[in-house]
C-alpha positions as CSV (number, residue, x, y, z in Angstrom):
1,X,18.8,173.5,-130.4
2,X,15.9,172.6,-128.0
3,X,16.2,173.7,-124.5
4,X,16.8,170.1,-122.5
5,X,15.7,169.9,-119.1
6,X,15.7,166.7,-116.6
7,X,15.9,163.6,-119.2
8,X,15.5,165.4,-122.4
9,X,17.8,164.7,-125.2
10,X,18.8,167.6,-127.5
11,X,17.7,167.1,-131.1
12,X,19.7,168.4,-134.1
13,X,18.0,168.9,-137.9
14,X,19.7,166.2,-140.2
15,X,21.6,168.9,-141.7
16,X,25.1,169.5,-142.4
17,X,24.8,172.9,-141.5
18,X,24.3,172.1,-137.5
19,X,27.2,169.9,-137.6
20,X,29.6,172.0,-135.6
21,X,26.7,172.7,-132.9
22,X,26.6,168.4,-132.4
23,X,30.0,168.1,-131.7
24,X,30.2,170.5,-129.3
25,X,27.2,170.1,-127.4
26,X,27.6,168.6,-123.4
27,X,24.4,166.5,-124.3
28,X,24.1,163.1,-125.4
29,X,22.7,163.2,-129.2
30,X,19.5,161.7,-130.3
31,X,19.9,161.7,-134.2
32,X,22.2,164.3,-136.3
33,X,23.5,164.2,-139.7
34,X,27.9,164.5,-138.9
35,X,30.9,162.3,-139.4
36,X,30.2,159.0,-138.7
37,X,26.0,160.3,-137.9
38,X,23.4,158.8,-140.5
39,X,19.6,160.5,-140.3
40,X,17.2,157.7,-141.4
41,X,13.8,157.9,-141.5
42,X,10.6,155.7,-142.5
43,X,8.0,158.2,-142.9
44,X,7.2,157.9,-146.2
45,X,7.1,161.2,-148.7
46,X,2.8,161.5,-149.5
47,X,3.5,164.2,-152.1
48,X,3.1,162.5,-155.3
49,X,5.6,162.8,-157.7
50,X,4.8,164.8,-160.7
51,X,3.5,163.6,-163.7
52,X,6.0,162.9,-166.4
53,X,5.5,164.7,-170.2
54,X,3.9,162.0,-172.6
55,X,6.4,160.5,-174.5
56,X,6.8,161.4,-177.9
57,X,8.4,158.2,-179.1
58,X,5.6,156.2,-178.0
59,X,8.2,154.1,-175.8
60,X,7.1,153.0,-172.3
61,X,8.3,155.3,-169.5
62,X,9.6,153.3,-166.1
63,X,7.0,153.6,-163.5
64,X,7.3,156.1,-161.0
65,X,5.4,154.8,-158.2
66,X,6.9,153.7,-155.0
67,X,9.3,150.6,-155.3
68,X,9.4,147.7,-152.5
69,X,12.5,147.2,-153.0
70,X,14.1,151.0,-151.9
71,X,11.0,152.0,-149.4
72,X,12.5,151.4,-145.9
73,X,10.0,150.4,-143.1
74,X,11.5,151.0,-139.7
75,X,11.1,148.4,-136.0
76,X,11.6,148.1,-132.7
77,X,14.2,145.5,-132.0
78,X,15.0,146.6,-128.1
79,X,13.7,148.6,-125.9
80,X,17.0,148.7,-123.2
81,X,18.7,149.6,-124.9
82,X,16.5,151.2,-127.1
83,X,17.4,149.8,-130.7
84,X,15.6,150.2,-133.9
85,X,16.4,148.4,-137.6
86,X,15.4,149.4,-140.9
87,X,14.6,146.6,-143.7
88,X,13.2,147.3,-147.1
89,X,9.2,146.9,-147.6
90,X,9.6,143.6,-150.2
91,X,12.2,142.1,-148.0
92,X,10.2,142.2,-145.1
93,X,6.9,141.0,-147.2
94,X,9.3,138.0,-148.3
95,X,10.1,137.3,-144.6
96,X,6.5,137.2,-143.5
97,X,5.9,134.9,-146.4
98,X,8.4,132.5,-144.6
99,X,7.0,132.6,-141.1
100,X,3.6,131.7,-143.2
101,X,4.9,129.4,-144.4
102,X,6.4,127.5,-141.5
103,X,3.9,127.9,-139.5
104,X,1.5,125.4,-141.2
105,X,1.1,122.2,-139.3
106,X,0.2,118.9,-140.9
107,X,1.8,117.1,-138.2
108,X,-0.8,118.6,-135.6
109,X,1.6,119.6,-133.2
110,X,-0.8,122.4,-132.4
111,X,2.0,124.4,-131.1
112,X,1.2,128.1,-130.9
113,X,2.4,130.3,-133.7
114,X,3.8,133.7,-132.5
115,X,3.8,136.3,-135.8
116,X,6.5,138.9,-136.5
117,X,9.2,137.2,-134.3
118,X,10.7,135.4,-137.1
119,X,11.3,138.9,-138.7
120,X,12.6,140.4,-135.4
121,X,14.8,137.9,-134.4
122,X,16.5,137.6,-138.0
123,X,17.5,141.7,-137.9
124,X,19.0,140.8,-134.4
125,X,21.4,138.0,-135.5
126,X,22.4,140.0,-138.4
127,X,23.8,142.7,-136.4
128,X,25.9,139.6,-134.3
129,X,29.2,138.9,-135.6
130,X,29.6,135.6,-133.2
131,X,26.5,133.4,-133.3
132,X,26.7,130.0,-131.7
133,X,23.9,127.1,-132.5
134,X,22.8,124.0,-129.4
135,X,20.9,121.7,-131.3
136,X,19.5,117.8,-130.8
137,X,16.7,116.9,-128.7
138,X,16.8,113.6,-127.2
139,X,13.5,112.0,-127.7
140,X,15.2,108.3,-128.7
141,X,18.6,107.3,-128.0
142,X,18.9,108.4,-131.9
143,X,17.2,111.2,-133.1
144,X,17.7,113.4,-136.3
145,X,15.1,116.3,-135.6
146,X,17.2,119.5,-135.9
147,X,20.3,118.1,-136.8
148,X,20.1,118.7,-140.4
149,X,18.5,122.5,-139.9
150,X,21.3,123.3,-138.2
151,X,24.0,122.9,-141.1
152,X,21.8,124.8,-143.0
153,X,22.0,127.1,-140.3
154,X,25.5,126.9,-139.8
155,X,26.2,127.0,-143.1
156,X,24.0,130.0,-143.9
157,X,26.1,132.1,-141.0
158,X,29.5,131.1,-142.7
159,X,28.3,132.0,-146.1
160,X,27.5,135.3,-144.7
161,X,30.3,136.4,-142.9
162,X,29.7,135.5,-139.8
163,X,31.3,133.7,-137.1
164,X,28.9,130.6,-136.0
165,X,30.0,127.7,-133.8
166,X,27.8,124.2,-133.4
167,X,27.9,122.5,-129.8
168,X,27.3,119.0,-129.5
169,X,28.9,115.3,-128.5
170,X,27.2,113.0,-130.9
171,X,29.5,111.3,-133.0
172,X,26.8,111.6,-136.5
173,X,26.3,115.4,-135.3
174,X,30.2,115.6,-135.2
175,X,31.1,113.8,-138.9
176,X,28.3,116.6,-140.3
177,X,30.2,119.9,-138.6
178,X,33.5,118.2,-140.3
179,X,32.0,117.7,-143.8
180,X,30.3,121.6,-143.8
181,X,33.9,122.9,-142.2
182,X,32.1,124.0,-139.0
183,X,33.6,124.9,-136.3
184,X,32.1,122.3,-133.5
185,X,33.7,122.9,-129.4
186,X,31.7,121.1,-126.4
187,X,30.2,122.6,-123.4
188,X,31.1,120.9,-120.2
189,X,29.2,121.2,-117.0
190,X,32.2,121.1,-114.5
191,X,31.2,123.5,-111.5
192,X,29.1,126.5,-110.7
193,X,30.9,129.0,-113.4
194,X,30.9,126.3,-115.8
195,X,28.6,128.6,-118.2
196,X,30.1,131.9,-117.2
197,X,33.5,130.2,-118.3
198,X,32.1,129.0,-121.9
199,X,30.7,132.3,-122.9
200,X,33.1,134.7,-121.4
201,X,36.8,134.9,-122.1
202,X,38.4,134.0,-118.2
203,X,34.8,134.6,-117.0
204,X,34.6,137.8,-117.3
205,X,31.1,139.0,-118.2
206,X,32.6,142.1,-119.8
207,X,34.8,140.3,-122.3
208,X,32.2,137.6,-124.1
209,X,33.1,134.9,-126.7
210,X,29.7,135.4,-128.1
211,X,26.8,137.8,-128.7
212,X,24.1,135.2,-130.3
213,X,23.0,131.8,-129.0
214,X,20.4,129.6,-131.0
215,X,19.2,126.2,-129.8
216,X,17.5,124.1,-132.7
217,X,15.3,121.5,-131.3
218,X,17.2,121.4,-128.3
219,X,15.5,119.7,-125.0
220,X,14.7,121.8,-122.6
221,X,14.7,121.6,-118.5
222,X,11.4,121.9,-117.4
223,X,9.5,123.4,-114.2
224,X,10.6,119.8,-112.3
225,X,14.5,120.0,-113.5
226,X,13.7,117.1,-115.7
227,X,13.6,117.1,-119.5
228,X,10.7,115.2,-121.0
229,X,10.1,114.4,-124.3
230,X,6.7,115.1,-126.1
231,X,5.2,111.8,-125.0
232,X,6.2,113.0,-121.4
233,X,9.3,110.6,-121.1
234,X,12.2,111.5,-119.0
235,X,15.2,111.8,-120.4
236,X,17.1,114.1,-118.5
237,X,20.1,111.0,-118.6
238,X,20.5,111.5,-121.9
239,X,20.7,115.6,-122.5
240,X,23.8,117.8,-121.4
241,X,22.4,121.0,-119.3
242,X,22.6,123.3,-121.9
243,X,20.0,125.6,-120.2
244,X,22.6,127.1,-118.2
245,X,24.1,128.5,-121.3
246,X,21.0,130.6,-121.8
247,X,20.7,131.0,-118.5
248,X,24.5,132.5,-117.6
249,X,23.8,134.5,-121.0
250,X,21.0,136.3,-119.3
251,X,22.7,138.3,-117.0
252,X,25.7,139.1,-119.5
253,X,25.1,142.1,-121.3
254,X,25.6,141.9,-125.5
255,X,24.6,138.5,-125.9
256,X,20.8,137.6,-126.7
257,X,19.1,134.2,-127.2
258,X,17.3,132.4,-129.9
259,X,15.0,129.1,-129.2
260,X,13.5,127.4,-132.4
261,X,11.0,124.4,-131.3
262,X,7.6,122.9,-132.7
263,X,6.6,121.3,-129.3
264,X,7.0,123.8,-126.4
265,X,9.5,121.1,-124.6
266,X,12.5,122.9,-126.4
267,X,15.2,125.4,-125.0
268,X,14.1,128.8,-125.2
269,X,10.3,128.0,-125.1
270,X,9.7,129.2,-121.6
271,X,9.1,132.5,-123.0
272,X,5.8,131.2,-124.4
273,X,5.4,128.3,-121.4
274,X,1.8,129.5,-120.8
275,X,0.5,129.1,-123.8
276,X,2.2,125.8,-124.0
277,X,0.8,124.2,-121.0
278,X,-2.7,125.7,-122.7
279,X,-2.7,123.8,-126.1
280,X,0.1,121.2,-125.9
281,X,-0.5,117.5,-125.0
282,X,1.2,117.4,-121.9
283,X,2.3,120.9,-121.8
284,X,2.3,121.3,-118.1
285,X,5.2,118.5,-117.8
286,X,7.0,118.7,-120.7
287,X,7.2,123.0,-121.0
288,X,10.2,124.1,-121.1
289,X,10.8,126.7,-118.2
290,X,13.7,128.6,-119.8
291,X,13.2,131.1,-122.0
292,X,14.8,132.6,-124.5
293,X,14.7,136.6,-125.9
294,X,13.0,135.1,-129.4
295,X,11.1,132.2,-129.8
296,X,10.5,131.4,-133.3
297,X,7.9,128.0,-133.5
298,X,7.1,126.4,-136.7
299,X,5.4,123.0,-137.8
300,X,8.4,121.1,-137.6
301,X,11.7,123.0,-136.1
302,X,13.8,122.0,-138.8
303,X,11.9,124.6,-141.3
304,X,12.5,127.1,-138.7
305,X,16.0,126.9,-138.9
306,X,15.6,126.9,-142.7
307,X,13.3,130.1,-142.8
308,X,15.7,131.4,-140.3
309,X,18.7,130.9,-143.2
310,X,16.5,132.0,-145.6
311,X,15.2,135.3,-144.0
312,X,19.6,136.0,-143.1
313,X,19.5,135.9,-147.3
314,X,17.1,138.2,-148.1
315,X,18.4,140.6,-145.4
316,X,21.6,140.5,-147.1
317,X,20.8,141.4,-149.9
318,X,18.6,144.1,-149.0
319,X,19.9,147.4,-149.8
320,X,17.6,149.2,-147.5
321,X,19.1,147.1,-144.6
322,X,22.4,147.0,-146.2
323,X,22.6,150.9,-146.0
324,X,21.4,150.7,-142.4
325,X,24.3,148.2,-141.4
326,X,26.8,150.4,-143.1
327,X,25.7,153.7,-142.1
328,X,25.2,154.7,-145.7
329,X,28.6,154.0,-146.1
330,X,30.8,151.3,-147.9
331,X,30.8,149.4,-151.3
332,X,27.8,148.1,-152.9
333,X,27.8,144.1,-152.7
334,X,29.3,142.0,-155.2
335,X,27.5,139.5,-157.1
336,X,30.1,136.8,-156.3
337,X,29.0,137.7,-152.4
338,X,25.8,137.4,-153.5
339,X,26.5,133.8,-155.0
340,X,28.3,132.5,-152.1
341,X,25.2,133.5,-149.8
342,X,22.9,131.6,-152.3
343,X,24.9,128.6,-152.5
344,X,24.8,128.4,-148.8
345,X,21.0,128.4,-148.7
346,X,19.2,125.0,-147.6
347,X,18.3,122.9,-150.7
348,X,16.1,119.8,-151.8
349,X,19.3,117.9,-152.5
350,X,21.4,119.1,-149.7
351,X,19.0,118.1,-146.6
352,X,17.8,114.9,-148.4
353,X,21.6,114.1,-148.5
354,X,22.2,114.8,-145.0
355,X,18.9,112.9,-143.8
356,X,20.1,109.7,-145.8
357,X,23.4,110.5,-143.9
358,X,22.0,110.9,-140.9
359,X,19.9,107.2,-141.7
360,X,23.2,105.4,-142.1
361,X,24.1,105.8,-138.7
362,X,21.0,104.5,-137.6
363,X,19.5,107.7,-136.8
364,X,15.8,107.3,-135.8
365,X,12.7,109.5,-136.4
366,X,11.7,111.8,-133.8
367,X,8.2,110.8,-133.9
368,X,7.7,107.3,-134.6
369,X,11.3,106.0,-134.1
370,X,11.0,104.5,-137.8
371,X,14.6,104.5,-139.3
372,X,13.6,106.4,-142.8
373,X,13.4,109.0,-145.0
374,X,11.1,111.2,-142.5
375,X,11.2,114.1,-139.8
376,X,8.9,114.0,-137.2
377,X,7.0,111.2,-139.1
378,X,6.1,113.3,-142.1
379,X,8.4,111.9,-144.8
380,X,10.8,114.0,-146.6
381,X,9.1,113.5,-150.3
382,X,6.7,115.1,-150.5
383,X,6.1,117.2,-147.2
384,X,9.6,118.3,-146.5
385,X,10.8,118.7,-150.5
386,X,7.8,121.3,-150.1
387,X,8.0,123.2,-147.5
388,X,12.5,123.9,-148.5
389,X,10.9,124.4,-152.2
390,X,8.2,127.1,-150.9
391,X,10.9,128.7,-148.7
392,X,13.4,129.1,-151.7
393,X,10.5,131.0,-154.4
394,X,10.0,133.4,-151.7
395,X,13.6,133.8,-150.8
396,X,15.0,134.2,-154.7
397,X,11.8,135.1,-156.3
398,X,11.7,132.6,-159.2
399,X,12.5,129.1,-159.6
400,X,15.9,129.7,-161.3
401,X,19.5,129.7,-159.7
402,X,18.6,127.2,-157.4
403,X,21.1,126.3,-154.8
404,X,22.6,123.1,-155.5
């Protein structure tokens, strides 16, 4: 045992053997391999394995080399407190492939792309048990944008166990939550503690209902107190101030935030406000001036929610990451676990289905307030089709076992 002195934290060896000094030391333990103690590591082993006899069958040996799939790569996810999260190398390869992916713009929103968020923010939400998702901007009296990524969403969370909640008053937004069996309550500005209230069981910051909120496409209030759409319209009489949710959450510690936009006028986007007022249209009306602890921008928000589905899959079933969440302890998953989590990915068929729901009640495009088969006036065949269709060969690696 190192002498500590001041801040220092003692250090144990990962090894069994110093087990009885750990639990009875007076100082706080930085890593030690005990009951209920894992000792992980990503520095990889450089000596190379040695080289196998020939075979004398003349069959083909497995290869030795290292394997995506089991070599852990270690990251930073907080620094107070200080937490850290281990994935597996091909998982987070496939992740990066997403953010890629939905980062490409052929509306020419030329909203700034921030790299490795998407990958950060996914760990986060996986270690929440009790996510809840704000989603609809108001940029016509009836808009679809993010409506749709949000049961995928929503969807995705149940399929994996979690907890997840949707929050929002329109009736079309309501008949969707019923038909996916999500849970839907409505956030009601009614006084001062209004927020505190909604996220805290009897207010109390101590005791929260939540630990992850994730706004989809959600108007956000600007620098003014006004919420403007990407023309620069007002339409703060038509949006519920949902802001203070992210704004009570904050100052209560466990619960972290999530904002998914394409414009820079969406909740959460104040954490990238300077850039927005930079390189958006507008950007010094319409930024939004509440931020979120991840911002995840794509070309169109609705593919953010998908990648963020997607990325909540292949952490899942990563057994590097797996291990971590366990502790090394636990069962293996099943396979029928594993088929539930891809059933609940996004599909072709399943957002075109809820788009042409979302049509019949008169449900406009963001965009160019067309009622049709498009998002953010790119049409769903073939730009959309594409981008779910991209998302879902990185996610399951071929084009087999589709979700239907």
């Amino acid at each position: 045992m190192e002498q500590s002195c001041g801040r220092d934290v003692s250090v144990f060896w990962a090894c069994g053997v110093t087990a009885s000094r750990p639990s009875s030391a007076a100082n706080p333990l930085a890593f030690s391999h005990s009951p209920g103690c894992m000792f992980l590591t990503d520095i990889p082993d450089c000596s190379p394995p040695p080289a196998p006899p020939p075979p004398s069958d003349g069959a083909r040996r497995p290869s030795t080399g290292p394997d995506g799939e089991l070599t852990p790569l270690c990251f930073l996810i907080s620094h107070n407190p200080l937490w850290y999260s281990l994935a597996s190398k091909s998982a987070v390869t496939r992740i990066r492939q997403l953010e890629a992916i939905i980062g490409e713009d052929p509306g020419q929103t030329r909203m700034c792309r921030c790299r490795e968020v998407l990958l950060t923010q996914i760990q986060v939400q996986l270690l929440r048990d009790r996510t809840s998702h704000l989603t609809r901007l108001m940029a016509h009296l009836d808009h679809r944008h993010g409506n749709h990524a949000a049961v995928a969403r929503e969807a995705g969370d149940n399929g994996d166990g979690q907890e997840s909640r949707g929050h929002d008053t329109a009736p079309s937004w309501m008949k969707l939550c019923a038909e996916a069996a999500i849970p839907l309550v409505t956030f009601e500005d009614s006084g001062p503690d209004s927020a505190l209230r909604f996220l805290c069981h009897h207010g109390d910051p101590s005791k929260p209902r939540y630990d992850h909120l994730v706004a989809i496409e959600r108007s956000g209030r600007a620098a003014d107190g006004n919420y403007y759409n990407m023309r620069g319209v007002n339409i703060k009489h038509l949006v519920d101030p949902v802001d203070d949710l992210f704004t009570a959450a904050q100052e209560i510690p466990g619960i972290t935030t999530t904002g998914i936009g394409d414009g820079g006028n969406e909740l959460g986007m104040g954490k990238l406000k300077e850039k927005v007022e930079a390189l958006m249209p507008n950007g010094s009306l319409i930024a939004c001036d509440v931020s979120a602890d991840y911002a995840v921008t794509a070309g169109v928000s609705n593919w953010g929610g998908y990648a963020v589905a997607c990325g909540l899959h292949l952490l899942h079933t990563c057994s590097s990451h797996q291990r971590y969440l366990k502790k090394g302890l636990g069962h293996t998953t099943l396979q029928e676990q594993i088929q539930d989590w891809t059933a609940n990915l996004p599909s072709v068929d399943k957002e075109e289905a809820v788009l042409s729901t979302l049509v019949s009640f008169g449900i406009r495009s963001g965009k160019t307030g067309h009622l049709a088969m498009e998002v953010d006036g790119l049409t769903f065949h073939p730009t959309h089709s594409d981008i779910i269709t991209r998302l879902l060969e990185v996610t399951l690696g071929s084009t087999n076992h589709r979700p239907g």
